[in-house]
C-alpha positions as CSV (number, residue, x, y, z in Angstrom):
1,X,-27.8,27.7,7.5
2,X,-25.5,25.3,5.6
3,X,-25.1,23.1,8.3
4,X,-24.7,19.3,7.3
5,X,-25.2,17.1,10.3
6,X,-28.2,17.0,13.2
7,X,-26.9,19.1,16.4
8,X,-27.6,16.0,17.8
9,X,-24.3,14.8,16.0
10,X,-22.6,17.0,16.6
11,X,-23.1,17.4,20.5
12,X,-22.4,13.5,20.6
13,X,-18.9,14.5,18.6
14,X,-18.1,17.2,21.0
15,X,-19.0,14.5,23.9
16,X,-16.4,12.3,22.4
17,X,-13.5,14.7,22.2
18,X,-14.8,15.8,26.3
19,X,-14.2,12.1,27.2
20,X,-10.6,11.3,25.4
21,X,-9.6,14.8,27.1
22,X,-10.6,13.4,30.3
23,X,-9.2,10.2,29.7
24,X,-5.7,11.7,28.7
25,X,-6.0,14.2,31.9
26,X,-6.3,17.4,29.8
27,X,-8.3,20.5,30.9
28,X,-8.6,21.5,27.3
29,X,-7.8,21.8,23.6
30,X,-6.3,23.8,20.8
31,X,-7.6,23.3,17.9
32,X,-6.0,24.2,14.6
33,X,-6.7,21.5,12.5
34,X,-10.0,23.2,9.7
35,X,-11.0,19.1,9.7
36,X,-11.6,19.3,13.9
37,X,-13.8,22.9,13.4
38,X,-15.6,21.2,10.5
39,X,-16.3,18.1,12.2
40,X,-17.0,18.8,16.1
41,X,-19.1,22.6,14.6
42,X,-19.8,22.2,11.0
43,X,-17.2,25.6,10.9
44,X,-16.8,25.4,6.8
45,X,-14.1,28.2,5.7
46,X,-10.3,28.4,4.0
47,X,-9.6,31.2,6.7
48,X,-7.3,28.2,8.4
49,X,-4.8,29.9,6.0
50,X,-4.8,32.9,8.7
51,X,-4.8,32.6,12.4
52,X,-7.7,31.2,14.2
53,X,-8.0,28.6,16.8
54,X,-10.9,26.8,18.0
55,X,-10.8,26.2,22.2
56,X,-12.7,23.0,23.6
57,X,-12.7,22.9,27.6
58,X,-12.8,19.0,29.5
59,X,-16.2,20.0,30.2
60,X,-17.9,21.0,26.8
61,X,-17.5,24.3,25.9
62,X,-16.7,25.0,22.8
63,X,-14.7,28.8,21.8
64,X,-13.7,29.8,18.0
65,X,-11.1,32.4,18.0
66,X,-11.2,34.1,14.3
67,X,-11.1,36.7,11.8
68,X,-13.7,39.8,10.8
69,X,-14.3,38.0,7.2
70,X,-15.1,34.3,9.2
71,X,-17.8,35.8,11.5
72,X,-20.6,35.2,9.7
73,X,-18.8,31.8,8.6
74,X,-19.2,30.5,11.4
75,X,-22.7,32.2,12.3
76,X,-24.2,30.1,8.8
77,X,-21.7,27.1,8.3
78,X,-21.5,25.9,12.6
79,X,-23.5,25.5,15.1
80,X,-21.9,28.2,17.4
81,X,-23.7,30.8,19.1
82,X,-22.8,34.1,18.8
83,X,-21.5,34.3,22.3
84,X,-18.9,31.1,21.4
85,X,-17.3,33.5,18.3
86,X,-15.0,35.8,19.1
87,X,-12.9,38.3,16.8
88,X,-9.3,39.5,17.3
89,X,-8.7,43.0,15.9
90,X,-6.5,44.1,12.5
91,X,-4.4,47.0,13.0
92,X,-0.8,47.6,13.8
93,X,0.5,46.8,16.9
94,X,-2.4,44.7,17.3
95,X,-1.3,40.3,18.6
96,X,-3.7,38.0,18.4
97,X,-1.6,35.6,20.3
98,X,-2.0,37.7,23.5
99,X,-5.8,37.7,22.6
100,X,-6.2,34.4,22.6
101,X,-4.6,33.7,25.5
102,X,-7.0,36.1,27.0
103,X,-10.4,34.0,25.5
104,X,-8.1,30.9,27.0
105,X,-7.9,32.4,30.7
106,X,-11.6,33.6,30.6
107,X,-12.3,30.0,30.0
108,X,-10.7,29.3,33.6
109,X,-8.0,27.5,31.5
110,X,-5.0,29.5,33.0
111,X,-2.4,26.9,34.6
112,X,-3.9,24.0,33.2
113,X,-2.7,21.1,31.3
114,X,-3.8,21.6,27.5
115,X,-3.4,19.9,24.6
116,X,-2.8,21.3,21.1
117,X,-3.0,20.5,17.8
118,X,0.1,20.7,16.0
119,X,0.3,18.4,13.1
120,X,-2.0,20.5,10.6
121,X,-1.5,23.0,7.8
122,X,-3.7,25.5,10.2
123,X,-0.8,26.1,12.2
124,X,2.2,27.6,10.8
125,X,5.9,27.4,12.3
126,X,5.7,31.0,12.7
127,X,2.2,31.0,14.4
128,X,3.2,28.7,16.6
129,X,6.4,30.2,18.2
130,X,4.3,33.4,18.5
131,X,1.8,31.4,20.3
132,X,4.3,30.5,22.9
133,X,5.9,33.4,23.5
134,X,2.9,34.9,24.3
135,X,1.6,31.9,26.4
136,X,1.8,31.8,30.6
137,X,4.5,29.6,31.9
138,X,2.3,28.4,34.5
139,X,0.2,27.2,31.8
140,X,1.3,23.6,30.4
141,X,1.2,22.6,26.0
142,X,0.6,18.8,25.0
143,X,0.9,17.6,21.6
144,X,-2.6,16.2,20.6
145,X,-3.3,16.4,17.1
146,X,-4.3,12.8,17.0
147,X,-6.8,13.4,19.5
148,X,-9.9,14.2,17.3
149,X,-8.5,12.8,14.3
150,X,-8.9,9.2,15.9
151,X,-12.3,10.2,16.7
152,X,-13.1,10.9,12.9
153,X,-12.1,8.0,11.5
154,X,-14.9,6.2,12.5
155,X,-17.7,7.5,10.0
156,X,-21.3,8.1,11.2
157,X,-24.6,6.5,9.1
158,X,-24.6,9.9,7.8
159,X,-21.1,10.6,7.4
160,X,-21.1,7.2,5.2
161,X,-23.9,8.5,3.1
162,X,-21.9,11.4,2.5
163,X,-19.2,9.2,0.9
164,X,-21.2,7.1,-0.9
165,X,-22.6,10.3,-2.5
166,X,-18.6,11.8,-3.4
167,X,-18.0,8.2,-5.0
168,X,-21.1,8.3,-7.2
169,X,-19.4,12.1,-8.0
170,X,-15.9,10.4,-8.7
171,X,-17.4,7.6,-11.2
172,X,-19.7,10.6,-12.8
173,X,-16.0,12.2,-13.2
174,X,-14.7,8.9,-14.5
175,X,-17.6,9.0,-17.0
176,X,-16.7,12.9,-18.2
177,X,-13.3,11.8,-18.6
178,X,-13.6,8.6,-20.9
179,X,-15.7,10.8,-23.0
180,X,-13.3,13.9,-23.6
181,X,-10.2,11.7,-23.9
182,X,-9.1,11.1,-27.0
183,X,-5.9,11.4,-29.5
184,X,-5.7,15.5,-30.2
185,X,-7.9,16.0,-27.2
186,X,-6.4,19.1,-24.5
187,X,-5.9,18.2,-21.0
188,X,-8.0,21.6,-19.8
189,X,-11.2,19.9,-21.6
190,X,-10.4,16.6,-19.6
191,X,-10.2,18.8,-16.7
192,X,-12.9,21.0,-17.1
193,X,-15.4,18.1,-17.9
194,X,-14.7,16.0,-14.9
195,X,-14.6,19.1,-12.7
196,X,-18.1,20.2,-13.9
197,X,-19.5,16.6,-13.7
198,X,-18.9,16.9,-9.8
199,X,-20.4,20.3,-9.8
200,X,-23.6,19.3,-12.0
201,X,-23.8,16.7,-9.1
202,X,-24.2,18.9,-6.2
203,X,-20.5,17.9,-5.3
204,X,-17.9,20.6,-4.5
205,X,-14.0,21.4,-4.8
206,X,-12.2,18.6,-3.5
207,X,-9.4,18.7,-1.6
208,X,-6.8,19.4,-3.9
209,X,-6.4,19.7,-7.2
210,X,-7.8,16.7,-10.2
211,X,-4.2,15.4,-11.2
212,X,-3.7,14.9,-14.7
213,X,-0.9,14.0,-16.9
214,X,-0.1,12.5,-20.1
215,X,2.7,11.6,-22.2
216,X,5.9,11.8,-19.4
217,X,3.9,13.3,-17.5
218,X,1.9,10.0,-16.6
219,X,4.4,9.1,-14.3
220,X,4.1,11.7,-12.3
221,X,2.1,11.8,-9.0
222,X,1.1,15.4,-8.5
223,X,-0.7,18.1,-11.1
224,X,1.7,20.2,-12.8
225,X,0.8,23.5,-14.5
226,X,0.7,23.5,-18.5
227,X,-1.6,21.0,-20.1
228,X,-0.9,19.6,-23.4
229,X,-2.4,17.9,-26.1
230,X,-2.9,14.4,-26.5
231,X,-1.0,12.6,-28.6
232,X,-2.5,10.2,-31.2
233,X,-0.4,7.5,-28.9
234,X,-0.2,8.3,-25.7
235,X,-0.9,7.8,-21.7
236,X,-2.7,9.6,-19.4
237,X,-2.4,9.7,-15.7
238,X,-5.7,11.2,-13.7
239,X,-6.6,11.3,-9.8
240,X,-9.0,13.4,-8.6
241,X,-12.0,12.8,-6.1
242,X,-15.4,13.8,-6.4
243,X,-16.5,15.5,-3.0
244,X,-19.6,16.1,-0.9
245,X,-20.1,18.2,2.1
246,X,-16.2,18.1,2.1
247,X,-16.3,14.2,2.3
248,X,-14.1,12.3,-0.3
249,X,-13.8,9.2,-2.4
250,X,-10.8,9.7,-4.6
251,X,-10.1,7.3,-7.5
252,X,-7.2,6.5,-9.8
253,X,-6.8,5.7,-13.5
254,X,-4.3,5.5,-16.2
255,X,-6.0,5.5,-19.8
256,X,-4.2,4.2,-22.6
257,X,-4.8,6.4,-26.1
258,X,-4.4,4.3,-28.7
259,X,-3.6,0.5,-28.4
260,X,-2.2,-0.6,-25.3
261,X,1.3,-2.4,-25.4
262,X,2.3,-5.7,-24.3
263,X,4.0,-4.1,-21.0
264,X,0.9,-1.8,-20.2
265,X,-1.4,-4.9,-20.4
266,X,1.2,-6.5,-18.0
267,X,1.0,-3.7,-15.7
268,X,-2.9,-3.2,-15.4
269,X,-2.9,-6.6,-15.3
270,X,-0.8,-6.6,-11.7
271,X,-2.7,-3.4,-10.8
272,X,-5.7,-5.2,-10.5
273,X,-4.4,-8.4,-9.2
274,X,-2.6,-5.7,-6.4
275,X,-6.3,-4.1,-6.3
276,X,-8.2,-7.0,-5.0
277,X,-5.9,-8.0,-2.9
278,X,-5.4,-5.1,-1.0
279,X,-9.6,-5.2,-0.1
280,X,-9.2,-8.9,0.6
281,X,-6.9,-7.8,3.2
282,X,-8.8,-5.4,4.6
283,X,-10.5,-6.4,7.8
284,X,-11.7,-5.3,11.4
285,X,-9.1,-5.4,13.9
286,X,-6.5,-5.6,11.7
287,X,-3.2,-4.0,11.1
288,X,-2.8,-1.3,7.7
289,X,0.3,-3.0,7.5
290,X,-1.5,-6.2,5.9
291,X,-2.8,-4.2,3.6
292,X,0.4,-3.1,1.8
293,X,1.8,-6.2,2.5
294,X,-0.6,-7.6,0.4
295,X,0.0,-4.7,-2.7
296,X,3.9,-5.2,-2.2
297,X,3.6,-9.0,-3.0
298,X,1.5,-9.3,-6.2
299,X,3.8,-6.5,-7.7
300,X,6.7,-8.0,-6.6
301,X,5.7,-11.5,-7.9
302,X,4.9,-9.6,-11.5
303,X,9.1,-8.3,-10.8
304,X,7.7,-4.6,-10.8
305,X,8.9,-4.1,-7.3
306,X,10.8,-0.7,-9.1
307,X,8.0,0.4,-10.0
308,X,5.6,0.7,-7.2
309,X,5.6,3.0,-4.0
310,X,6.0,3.2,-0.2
311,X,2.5,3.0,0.5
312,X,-0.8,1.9,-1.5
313,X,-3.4,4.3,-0.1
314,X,-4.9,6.6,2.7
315,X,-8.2,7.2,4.8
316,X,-10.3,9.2,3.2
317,X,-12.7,11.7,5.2
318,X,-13.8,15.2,5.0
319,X,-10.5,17.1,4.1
320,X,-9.5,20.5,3.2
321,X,-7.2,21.7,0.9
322,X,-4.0,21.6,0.1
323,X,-4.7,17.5,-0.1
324,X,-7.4,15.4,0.4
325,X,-5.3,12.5,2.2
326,X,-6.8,11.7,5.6
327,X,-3.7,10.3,7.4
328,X,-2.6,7.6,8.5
329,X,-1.1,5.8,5.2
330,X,-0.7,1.8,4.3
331,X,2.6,1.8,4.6
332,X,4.8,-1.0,5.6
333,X,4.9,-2.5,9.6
334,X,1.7,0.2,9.8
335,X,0.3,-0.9,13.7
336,X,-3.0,1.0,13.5
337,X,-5.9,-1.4,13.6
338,X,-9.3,-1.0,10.7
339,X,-12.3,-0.3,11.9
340,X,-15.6,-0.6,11.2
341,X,-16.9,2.5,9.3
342,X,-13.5,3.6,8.1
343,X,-13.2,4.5,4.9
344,X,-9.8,4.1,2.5
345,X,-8.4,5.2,-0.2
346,X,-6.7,2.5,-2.2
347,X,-4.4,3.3,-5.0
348,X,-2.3,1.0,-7.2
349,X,0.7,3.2,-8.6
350,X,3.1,1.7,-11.3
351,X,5.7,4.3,-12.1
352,X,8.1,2.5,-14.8
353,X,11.1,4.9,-15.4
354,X,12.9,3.2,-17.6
355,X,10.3,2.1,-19.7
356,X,8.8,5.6,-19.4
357,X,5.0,3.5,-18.4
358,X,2.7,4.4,-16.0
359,X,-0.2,2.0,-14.8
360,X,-2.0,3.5,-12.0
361,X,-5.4,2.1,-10.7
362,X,-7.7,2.9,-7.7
363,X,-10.6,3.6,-5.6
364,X,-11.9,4.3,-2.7
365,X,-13.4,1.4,-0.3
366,X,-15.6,1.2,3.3
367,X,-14.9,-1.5,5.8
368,X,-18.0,-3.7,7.2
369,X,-18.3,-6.2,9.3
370,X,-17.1,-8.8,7.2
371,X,-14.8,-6.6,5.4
372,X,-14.7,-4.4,2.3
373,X,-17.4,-2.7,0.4
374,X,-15.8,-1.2,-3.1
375,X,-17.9,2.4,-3.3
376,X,-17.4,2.5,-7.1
377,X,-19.4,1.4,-9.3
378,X,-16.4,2.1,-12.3
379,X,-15.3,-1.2,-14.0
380,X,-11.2,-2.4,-14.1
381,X,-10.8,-3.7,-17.3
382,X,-8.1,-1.9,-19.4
383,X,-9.2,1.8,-21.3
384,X,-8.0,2.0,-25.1
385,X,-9.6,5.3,-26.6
């Protein structure tokens, strides 16, 4: 079985989710969210993109509602029994709505209080308005989708590992990377080489696709189709994350090809400066806010305050697709409180239109007791290929 964790942990994660239903008075849970199946069961598919739903009652038992093509999924990637996987039926006429209300009443569910998760890619609009037209009235919907994720974002000795393992896959990527990129060199070798760096690893997809771009297209923050090649001056833009048992530890790099320019030195410069200061300000017990705080200052005090972003970084965790961010985001006035065992994303992002320069920098961090731990091993100085 491809199962990652002890059942041990995964009982104890299931116990957690029991208690905050109790806490919050709910008799149950919809789940939607592929993160939730993955982390409470091990459940490891892409067949979120279809409708499934995994049911946890107040008092621990644990129901996946799925597909024909996830049965044996879940039977080799989770730690349900047979009896806890149950299969609606494809044919015409056929609503797996109603069905799943049915598995919801069996569970002695009907009438109760339930929360659901709504904030996820694993439940469509369209799903969802199905799902309550076929639902009892007697039978009462709370939004929850924060009610697991909270529970996740305080990683597990093993869980940590895990992490440490994707950053060692990210730095190998790094590694591929400054070794393809050159002047005349095509973005699909780039690509190609740091993908199969994380796949020599023993890593696997991450949680959306490597970003890449180069000339213009360093300025951009998302992977567009059509890769070019390289000019003998030119930028390039990459962000990708290598990943490990679907946990992540995504990086951030602009590489100059060529000699870097006066302004680009400038940039990195503040990049770094932004960087450090941002895991300085990470701490227990207090606020994401501080932390872009901290990145809005030193690029405002280098005047590139139209250059950066909204926010400077995101948890990190074990994601699926279509993006690896694990939300919340340091944003500004950001209330939630670091913990111990969290682990962040932290990205640096220059975007200079009007000079047409990009400078972005990054990597992912864990907070301890007395603060940050950088989980790459990748220096910051400056790349000139």
């Amino acid at each position: 079985m491809a199962v990652h964790f002890e059942l041990e942990e995964f009982l104890a994660r299931i116990s957690k989710a029991c208690q905050a239903l109790r806490h919050r008075q709910l008799d149950g849970l919809l789940l939607f969210a592929p993160e939730s199946h993955y982390y409470l069961t091990g459940y490891d598919t892409f067949g979120f993109a279809m409708f499934q739903c995994m049911v946890v009652t107040a008092d621990g038992e644990v129901h996946l509602y799925t597909r024909l093509p996830d049965l044996r999924q879940a039977q080799q990637t989770s730690i349900l029994e047979d009896r806890q996987i149950h299969i609606w039926g494809e044919k015409e006429g056929a609503d797996p709505f109603v069905g799943l209300w049915g598995l919801i009443d069996s569970l002695g569910l009907k009438g109760k209080l339930l929360g659901i998760e709504k904030k996820t890619v694993g439940l469509t609009a369209f799903n969802y308005e199905q799902l309550l037209a076929a639902k009892d009235s007697a039978t009462s919907l709370v939004e929850s989708s924060d009610l697991v994720s909270m529970i996740r974002r305080i990683k597990s000795k093993k869980e940590i590992e895990y992490h440490r393992k994707a950053a060692k896959l990210s730095d190998d990527a790094l590694d591929a990377a400054l070794s393809s990129t050159c002047a005349g060199a095509f973005e699909g070798d780039i690509l190609a080489d740091m993908q199969g760096a994380v796949f020599r690893g023993g890593g696997s997809y991450a949680g959306n696709e490597f970003i890449i771009g180069s000339g213009e297209g360093a300025l951009l923050c998302r992977y567009q189709s059509g890769p070019r090649t390289l000019d003998k001056q030119d930028q390039i833009t990459l962000e990708w994350s290598g990943a490990y048992h679907r946990y992540q530890a995504a990086m951030m790099r602009t590489l100059i090809v060529g000699s870097a320019n006066t302004a680009q030195r400038k940039m990195h410069a503040a990049a770094v400066e932004a960087l450090e200061a941002c895991e300085l300000a990470i701490k227990p017990n207090h606020p994401m806010g501080e932390v872009f705080d901290a990145h809005a200052r030193v690029f405002d005090s280098h005047g590139l305050n139209h250059a950066r972003m909204q926010a400077c970084g995101y948890g990190m965790g074990a994601i699926f697709n279509p993006i690896w961010v694990d939300f919340p985001m340091f944003y500004e006035g950001n209330p939630l409180l670091m913990d111990v065992g969290n682990v962040f994303f932290l990205h640096m992002i220059l975007m200079d239109s009007d000079a047409g320069l990009g400078m972005c920098w990054g990597h992912s961090v864990l907070v301890t007791d007395s603060g940050v731990e950088r989980l790459s091993r990748s220096s910051l100085d400056i790349v000139e290929l």
